[in-house]
N, C-alpha and C positions, 0 to 999 in steps of 0.2 A: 587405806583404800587404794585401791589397783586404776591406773589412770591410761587410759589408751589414745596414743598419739598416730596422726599420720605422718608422712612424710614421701615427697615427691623425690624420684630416683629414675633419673637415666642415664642409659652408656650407648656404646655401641652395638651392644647383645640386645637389647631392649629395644631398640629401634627396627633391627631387623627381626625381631620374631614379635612384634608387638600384638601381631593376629593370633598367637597361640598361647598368649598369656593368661595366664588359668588361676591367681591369688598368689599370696605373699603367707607366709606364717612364720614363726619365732622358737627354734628346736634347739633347745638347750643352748641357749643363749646367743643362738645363730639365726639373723633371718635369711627365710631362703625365699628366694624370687622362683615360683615355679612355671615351667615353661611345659603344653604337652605338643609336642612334634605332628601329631597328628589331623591336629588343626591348621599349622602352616599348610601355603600355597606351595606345594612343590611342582607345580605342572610346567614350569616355564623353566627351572633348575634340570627337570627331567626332558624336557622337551617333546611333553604328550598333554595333551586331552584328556585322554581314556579317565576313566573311575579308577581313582584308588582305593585299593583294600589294605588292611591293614590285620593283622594276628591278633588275638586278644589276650597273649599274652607280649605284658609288657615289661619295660625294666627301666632304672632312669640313672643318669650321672651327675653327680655334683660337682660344681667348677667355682674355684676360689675368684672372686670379683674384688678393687679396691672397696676400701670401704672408708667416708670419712663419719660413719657414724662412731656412739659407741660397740657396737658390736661387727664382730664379719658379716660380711656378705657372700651368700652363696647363690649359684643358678641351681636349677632342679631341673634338667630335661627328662622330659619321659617319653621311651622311646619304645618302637617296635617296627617288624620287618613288615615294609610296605609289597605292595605289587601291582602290578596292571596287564592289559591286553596291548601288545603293541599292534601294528599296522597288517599281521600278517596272523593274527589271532594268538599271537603266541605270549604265554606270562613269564612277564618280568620281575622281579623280585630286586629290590632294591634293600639299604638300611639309609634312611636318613645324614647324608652331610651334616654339622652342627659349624656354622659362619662364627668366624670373633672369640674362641676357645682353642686349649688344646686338651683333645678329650687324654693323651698321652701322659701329660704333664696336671690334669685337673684344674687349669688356671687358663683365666683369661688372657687376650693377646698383650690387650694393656699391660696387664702383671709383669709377663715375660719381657715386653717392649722395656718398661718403666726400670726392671732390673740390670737389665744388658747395656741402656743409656747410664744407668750410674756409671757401673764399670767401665766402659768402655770406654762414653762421650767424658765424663766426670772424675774419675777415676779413683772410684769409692771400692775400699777392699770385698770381697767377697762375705766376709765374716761382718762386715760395719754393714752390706747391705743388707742380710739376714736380721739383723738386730731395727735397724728400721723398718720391715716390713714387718718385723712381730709386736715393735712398741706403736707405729702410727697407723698400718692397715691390720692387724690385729691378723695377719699371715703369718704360716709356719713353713718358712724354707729355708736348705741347708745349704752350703758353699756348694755341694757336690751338684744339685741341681741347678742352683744358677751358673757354674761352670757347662754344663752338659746343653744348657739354652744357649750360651752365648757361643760354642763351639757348634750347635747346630746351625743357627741364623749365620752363623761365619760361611760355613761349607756351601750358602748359596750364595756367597756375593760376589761381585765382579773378582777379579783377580786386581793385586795393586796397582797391573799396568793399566789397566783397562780402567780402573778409577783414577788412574793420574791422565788420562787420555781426556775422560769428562771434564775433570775441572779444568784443563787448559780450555777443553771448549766454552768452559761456563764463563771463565775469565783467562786468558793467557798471562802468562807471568813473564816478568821482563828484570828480576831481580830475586835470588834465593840466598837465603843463610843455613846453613851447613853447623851440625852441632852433633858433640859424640855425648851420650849418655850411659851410664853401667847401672841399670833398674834393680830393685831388689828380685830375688831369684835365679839369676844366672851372673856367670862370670862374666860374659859377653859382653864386648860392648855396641847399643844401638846407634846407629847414626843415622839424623833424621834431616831432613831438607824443607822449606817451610821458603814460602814468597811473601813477596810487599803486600798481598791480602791476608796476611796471618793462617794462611792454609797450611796443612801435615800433608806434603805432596806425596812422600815417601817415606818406610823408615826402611832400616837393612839392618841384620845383626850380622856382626864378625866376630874371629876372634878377638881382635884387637883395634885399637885407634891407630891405625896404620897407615902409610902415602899409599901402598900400592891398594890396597880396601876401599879405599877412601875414593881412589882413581877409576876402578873398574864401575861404582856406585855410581861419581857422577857421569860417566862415563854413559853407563847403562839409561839415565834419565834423559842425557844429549838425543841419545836413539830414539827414543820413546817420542821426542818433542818437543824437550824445555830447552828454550834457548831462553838465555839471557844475556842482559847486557853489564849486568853487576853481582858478584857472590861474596859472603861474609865470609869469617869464622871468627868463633871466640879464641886467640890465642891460642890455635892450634897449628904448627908449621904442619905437620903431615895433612891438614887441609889444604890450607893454603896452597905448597907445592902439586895437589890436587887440581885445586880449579886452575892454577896457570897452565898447567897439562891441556886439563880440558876443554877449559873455555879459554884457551890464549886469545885468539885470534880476534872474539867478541870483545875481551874485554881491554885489551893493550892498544894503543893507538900512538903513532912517535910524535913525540914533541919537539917541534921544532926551534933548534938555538938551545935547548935544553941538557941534560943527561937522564936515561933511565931513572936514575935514585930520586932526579928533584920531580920528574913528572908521577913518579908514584904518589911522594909527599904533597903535590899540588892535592891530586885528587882523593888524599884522606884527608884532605883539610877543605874536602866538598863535599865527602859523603861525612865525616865525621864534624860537624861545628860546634861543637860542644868539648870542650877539652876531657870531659869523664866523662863524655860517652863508653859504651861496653862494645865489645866486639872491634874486627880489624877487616879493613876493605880494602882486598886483594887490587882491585884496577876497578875502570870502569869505563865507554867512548866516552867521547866528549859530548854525545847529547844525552846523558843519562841525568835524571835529574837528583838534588840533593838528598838524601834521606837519613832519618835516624831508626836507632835497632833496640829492640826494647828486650835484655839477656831475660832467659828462663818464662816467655811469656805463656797461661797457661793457652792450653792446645784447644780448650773447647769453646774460646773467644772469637767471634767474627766466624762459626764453624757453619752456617748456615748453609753456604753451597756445597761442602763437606757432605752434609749432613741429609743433603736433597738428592745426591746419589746413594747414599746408603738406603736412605729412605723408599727409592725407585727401586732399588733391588730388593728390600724385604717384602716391600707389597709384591711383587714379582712371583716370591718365591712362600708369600705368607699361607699359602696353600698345603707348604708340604710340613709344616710346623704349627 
């Protein structure tokens, strides 16, 4: 005997079209949430009064939504060419906006959101996150598409400089660690710059782990704004000779009664008090305070204000995707 269940379902699509929701049904093994357009309130999106007309002929699109059921979830909009009389008697003719979709890609914002955060915030391969959206939201997408998302929502976000501008305004930094990385897919190697709040201020790819690459990098971030009072690296001299270039001035101070060599060892036996600590601390003034450096930490920790500028730039830009 056939047993029929309800169940309670909201997103962010359903919230805003909740006046034009028209039932639910079950099509081959998919439910779909149907929505008809023509019932929403467009007069305040359109910025008229007037009567809208609408064509009677119609057509509708279906858009992948997560789903923690067993089955997908889909929307149904159904749609047609609206019109009106504006101020001067004259018709307008519109097609309905659809909020929280991409009618492009057939998938909710969420979807696309939730895919780009793996990869990007998490850093789950393209191929591992296809396979979880087919085993746990019962989605069919391929690497090519989620590459084509995350290059999209890229092309609208601040430029690196102008995200490394934000976070100094969200917190300024007063100490950065410097580290070369070679990723799988290129030869290149990335070198990334990261401060005492666990933030990814910058990355740069070069050919190589080089002093003079290494130089012009930090070099380029001095411009930009970051000053500090203390910089790492992991046992890399072509760093190191890097930030003395750089940041000489900030970070070298003369000790008096002393020599150069015993005032550098004072001051790695202030930032470093742990005999196996990781990493090696170039200089530092004298009012900088002690700290420790934790090698290879991941990048989506403590990413929060990271992540509140990206976040301001996709709603920004969540219009054109």
């Amino acid at each position: 005997m056939a047993v029929t269940g309800q169940m309670q379902f909201e997103s962010a699509v359903t919230e805003i079209y909740q006046d034009a929701f028209v039932g639910s049904a079950i099509e081959n093994g998919t439910t779909i949430i149907m929505f008809d357009l023509r019932k929403h309130d467009f007069h305040q999106e359109l910025g008229t009064q007037a009567k809208l007309c609408w064509r009677k002929e119609t057509y509708h699109v279906n858009v992948h939504e997560l789903s923690t059921f067993h089955n997908p979830i889909q929307y149904r909009f159904i749609l047609a060419q609206g019109s009106y009389l504006d101020g001067q008697n004259q018709r307008v003719y519109f097609t309905p906006a659809i909020k929280g979709i991409s009618t492009s890609q057939h998938m909710s914002h969420s979807v696309i959101r939730l895919a780009c955060y793996l990869a990007v915030v998490c850093g789950v391969s393209l191929r591992h996150i296809a396979l979880l959206f087919a085993a746990l939201f019962l989605i069919p997408i391929t690497k090519s598409s989620i590459k084509r998302w995350i290059d999209d929502i890229g092309s609208h976000l601040p430029t690196p400089e102008e995200m490394l501008r934000q976070l100094l305004v969200l917190a300024p930094a007063t100490e950065c660690h410097i580290d070369g990385y070679y990723p799988l897919g290129t030869d290149h190697c990335v070198m990334v710059v990261k401060d005492e709040h666990d933030r990814l201020l910058m990355t740069h790819e070069a050919a190589s782990e080089n002093g003079d690459d290494a130089k012009q990098f930090l070099q380029q971030l001095k411009d930009l704004g970051l000053q500090v009072t203390a910089a790492f690296s992991d046992y890399s001299q072509s760093f190191t000779e890097a930030i003395k270039a750089v940041y000489s001035k900030s970070l070298f101070s003369p000790t008096a009664g002393k020599s150069k060599q015993a005032g550098q060892k004072k001051m790695m036996r202030n930032f470093l008090p742990e005999p196996h600590s990781y990493g090696s601390c170039v200089g530092a003034s004298s009012r900088s305070q002690p700290i420790s450096l934790l090698r290879k930490s991941r990048p989506w920790q403590n990413s929060q204000e990271r992540m509140q500028v990206l976040c301001t730039a996709s709603e920004a830009s969540s219009d054109s995707w």
